[in-house]
C-alpha positions as CSV (number, residue, x, y, z in Angstrom):
1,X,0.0,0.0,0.0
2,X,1.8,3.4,-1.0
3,X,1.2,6.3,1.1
4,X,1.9,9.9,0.9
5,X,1.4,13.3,3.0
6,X,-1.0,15.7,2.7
7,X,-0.6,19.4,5.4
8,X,1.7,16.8,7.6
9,X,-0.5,14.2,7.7
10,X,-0.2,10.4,6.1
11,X,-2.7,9.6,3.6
12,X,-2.8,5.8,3.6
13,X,-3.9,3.3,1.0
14,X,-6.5,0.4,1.4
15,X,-5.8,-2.7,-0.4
16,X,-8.4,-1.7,-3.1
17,X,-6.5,1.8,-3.8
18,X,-8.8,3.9,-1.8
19,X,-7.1,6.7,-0.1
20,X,-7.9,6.4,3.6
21,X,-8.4,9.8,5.1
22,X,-7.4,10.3,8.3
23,X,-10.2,12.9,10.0
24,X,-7.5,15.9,11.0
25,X,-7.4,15.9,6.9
26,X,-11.0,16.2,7.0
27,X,-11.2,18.9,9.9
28,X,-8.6,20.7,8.0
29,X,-10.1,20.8,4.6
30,X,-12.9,21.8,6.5
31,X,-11.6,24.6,8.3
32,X,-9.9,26.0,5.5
33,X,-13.3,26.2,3.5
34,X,-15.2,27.1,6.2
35,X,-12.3,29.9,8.0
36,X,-10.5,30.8,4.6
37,X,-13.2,30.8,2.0
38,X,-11.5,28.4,0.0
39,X,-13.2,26.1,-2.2
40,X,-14.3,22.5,-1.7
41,X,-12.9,22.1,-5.7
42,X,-9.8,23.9,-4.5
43,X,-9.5,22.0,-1.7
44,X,-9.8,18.9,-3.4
45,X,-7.2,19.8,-6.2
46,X,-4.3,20.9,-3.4
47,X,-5.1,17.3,-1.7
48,X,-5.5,15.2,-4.2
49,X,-9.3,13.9,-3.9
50,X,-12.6,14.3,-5.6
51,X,-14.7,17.6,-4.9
52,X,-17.4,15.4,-3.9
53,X,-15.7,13.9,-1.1
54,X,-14.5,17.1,-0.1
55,X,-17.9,18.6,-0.5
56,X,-19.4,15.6,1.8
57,X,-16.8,16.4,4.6
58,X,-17.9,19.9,4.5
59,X,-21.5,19.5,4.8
60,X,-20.9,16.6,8.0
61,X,-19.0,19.5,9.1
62,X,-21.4,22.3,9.0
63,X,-24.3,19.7,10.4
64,X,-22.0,18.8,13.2
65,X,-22.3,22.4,14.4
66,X,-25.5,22.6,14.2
67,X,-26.1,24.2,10.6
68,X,-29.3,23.3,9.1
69,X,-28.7,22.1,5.3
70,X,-31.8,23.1,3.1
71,X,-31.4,22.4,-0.6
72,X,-34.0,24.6,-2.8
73,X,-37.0,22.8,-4.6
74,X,-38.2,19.7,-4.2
75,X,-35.9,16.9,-4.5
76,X,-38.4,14.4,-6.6
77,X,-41.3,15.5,-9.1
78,X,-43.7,13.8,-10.4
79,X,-43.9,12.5,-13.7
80,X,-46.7,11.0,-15.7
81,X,-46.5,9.9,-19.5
82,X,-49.5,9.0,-21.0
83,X,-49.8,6.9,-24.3
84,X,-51.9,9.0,-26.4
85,X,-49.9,12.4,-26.7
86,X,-48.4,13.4,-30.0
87,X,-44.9,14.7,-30.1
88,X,-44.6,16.8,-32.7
89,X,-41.1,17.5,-32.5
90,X,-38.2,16.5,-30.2
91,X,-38.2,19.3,-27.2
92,X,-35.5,22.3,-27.2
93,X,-33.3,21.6,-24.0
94,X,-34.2,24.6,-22.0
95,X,-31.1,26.5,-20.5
96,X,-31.4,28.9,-17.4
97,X,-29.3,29.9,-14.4
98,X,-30.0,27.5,-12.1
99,X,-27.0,24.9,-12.1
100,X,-27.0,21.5,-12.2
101,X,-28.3,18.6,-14.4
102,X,-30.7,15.7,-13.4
103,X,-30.8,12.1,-15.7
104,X,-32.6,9.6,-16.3
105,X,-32.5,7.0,-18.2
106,X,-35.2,5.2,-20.1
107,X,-35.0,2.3,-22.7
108,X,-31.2,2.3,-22.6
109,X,-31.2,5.9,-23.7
110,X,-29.9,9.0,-21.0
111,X,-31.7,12.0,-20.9
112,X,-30.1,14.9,-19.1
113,X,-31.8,17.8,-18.4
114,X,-31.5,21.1,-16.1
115,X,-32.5,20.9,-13.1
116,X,-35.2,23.3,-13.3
117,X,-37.0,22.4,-15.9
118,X,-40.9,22.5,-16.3
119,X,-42.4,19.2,-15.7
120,X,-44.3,19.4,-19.2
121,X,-41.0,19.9,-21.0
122,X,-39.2,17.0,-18.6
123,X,-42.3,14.8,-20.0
124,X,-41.8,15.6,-23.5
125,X,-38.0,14.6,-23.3
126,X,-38.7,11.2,-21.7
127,X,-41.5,10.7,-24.7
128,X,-39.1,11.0,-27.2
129,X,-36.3,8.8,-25.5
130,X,-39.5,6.6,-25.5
131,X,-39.8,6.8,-29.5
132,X,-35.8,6.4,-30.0
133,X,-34.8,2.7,-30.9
């Protein structure tokens, strides 16, 4: 297992590859988002892990002080298709400022979409991955 330091600290392997972090990593990457302003992608990049990761320590970090962690709009919608609409003409992907992409995948096909697009528009996209073959 090769290892390798990170701030001071030794950044172990497991026997898969995995780098095993070792938590005054994780209160430091914390700290230095949460004290310094840094990014968790900056973060990452200077330590050598995924933003993700780095992301996930951050928010254990901010719940473990009591921070409430509200994400806007609702996490599921609905979605109904019904057999008898017509679709004209494969949907526009819709563009706006909200960040972040959903997908789905349906009949071996991925749809990716914004995140806040109109449920009649998310319907029409899953209709045509419906027709694709």
């Amino acid at each position: 297992m090769a290892e390798y330091e990170v701030w001071g600290f030794t950044i172990g392997q497991s026997a898969s590859g995995k780098n095993i972090w070792p938590n005054e990593v994780k209160w430091e990457a914390t700290r230095r988002i949460r004290e310094e302003g840094q990014s968790a992608g900056d973060v990452a990049a200077e330590i050598g892990a995924h933003e993700c990761l780095v992301r996930k320590w951050s928010v254990a970090d901010r719940r473990s002080r009591g921070e409430k962690i509200q994400v806007e709009g609702p996490a599921f919608a609905a979605l109904s298709v019904e057999e008898d609409v017509q679709v004209v003409e494969p949907p526009v992907p819709i563009h706006n400022s909200q960040t972040g992409f959903g997908r789905i995948l349906c009949r071996g096909v991925a749809i990716e979409f914004p995140l806040g697009i109109s449920e009649g528009d998310l319907v029409k996209l899953v209709q045509v991955a419906g027709q694709v073959q």
